[in-house]
N, C-alpha and C positions, 0 to 999 in steps of 0.2 A: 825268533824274529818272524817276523807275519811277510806272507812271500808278497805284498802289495809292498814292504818296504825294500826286502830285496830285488825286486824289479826297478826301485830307484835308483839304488846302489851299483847294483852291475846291470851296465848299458848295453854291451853285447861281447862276444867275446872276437877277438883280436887272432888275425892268422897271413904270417909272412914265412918266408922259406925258415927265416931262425928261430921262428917259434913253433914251426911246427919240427924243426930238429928239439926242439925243449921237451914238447910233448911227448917222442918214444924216448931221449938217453937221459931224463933229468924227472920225469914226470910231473910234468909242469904245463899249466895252459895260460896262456892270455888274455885276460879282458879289459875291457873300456867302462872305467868306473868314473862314479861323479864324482869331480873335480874335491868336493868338500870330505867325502868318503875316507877312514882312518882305517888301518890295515887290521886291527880287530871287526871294525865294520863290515869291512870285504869279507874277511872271512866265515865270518855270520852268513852274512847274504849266500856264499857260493854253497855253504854246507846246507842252507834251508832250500835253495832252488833248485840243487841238482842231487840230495842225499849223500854226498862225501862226506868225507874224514880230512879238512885243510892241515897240513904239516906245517907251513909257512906261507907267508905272505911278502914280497917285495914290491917298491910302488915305484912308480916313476913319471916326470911328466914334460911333454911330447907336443908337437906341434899335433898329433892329430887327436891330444887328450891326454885325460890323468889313464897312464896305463898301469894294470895289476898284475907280476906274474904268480901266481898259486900254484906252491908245488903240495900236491898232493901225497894223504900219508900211505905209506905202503900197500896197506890193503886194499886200494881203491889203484885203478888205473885210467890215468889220465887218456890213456888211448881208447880206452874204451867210453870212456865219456867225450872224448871227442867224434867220435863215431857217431853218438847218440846224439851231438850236436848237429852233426852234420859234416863237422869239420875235414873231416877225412874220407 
């Protein structure tokens, strides 16, 4: 995937008290994807934007948007990616 399309795809990522409880006991992070976006889509986009390994994808949708949680696969840690985001 060309990171011009995953920049369409995931909008930004997402951080409330229970998701960032996701990120250390689940390893899982949040984001705000576009609305049209398919859960193989997402996870395209998150693996070409930020070099992980996606494990899964659940989607959900929300008065402040289509939300994504990706839990990430073993080898990668979601804490440390969210460091890199800023998140933490």
């Amino acid at each position: 995937m060309r990171l011009e399309d995953a920049q369409k795809i995931v909008e930004r990522p997402y951080v409330t008290e229970r998701t960032f409880d996701q990120i250390e006991r689940e390893n899982k992070l949040c984001f705000i994807v576009a609305d049209r976006a398919s859960k193989p889509q997402v996870a395209a986009a998150v693996e070409a934007l930020y070099e992980v390994k996606v494990y899964s994808v659940n989607t959900a949708r929300t008065n402040n948007g289509k939300k994504a949680f990706v839990r990430l696969a073993p080898e990668n840690s979601a804490t440390e990616l969210a460091t890199k985001l800023g998140l933490v």
